[in-house]
C-alpha positions in Angstrom: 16.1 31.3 -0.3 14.2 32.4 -3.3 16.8 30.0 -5.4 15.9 27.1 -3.3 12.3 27.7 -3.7 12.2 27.9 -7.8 14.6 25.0 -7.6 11.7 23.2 -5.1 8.5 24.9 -7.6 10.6 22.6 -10.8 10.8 19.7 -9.1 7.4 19.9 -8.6 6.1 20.8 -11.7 8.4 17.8 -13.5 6.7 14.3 -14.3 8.6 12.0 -11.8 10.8 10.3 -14.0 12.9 12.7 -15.6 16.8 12.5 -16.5 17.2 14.9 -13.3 15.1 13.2 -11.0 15.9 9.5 -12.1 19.4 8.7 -10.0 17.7 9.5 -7.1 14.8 7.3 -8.1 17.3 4.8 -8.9 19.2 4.5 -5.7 16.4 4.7 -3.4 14.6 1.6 -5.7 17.7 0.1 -5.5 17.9 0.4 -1.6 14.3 -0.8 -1.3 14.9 -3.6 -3.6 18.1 -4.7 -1.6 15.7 -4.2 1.6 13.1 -6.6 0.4 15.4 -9.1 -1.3 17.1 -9.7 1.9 14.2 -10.0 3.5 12.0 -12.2 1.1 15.7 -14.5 0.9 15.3 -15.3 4.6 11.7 -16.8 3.9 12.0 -19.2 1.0 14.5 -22.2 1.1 15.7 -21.8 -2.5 19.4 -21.8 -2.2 21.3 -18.5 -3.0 22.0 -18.6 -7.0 18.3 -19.4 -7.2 17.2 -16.6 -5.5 19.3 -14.5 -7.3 18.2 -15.3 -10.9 14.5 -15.2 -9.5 15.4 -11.3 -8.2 17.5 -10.2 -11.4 14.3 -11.4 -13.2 11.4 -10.0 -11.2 13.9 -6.3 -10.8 14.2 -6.2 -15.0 10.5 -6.8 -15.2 9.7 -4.2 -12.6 12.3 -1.5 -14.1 10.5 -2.0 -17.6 7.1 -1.5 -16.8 8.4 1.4 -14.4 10.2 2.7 -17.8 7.2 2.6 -20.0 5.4 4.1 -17.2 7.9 7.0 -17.1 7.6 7.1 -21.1 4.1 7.5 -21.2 3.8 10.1 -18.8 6.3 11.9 -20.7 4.3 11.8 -24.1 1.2 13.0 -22.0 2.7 15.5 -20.4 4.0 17.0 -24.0 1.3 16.6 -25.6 -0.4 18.8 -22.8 1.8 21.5 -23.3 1.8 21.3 -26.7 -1.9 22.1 -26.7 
């Protein structure tokens, strides 16, 4: 029990996107994306290839800014603990 609560009391304490953290980040982004995709797909008329340029577009975009995100944080987060 005490293993699973200093395991829990990391987790915590990490930024979000971390090398540990990031495959589970990634498949439940990936899930959600599929989610909406399917969903937004049902709604427009463009025809199939279409829609899937338009999504590997808008998904690259979104993983980028999510990456610089992630890379900020980081740097903040070291530069706190330098200090």
């Amino acid at each position: 029990m005490e293993n699973r609560k200093s395991k829990l009391a990391t987790w915590l304490k990490e930024p979000i996107f971390t090398k540990k953290v990031d495959p589970f980040l990634n498949l439940i982004l990936a899930f959600l994306g599929a989610l909406i995709g399917t969903t937004f797909y049902h709604s427009t008329n463009m025809p199939y290839w279409e829609f899937i340029i338009w999504l590997i577009l808008v998904a690259s975009l979104a993983v980028f800014i999510l990456k610089l995100i992630g890379t900020e944080w980081r740097k903040r987060i070291a530069q706190r603990d330098a200090n």
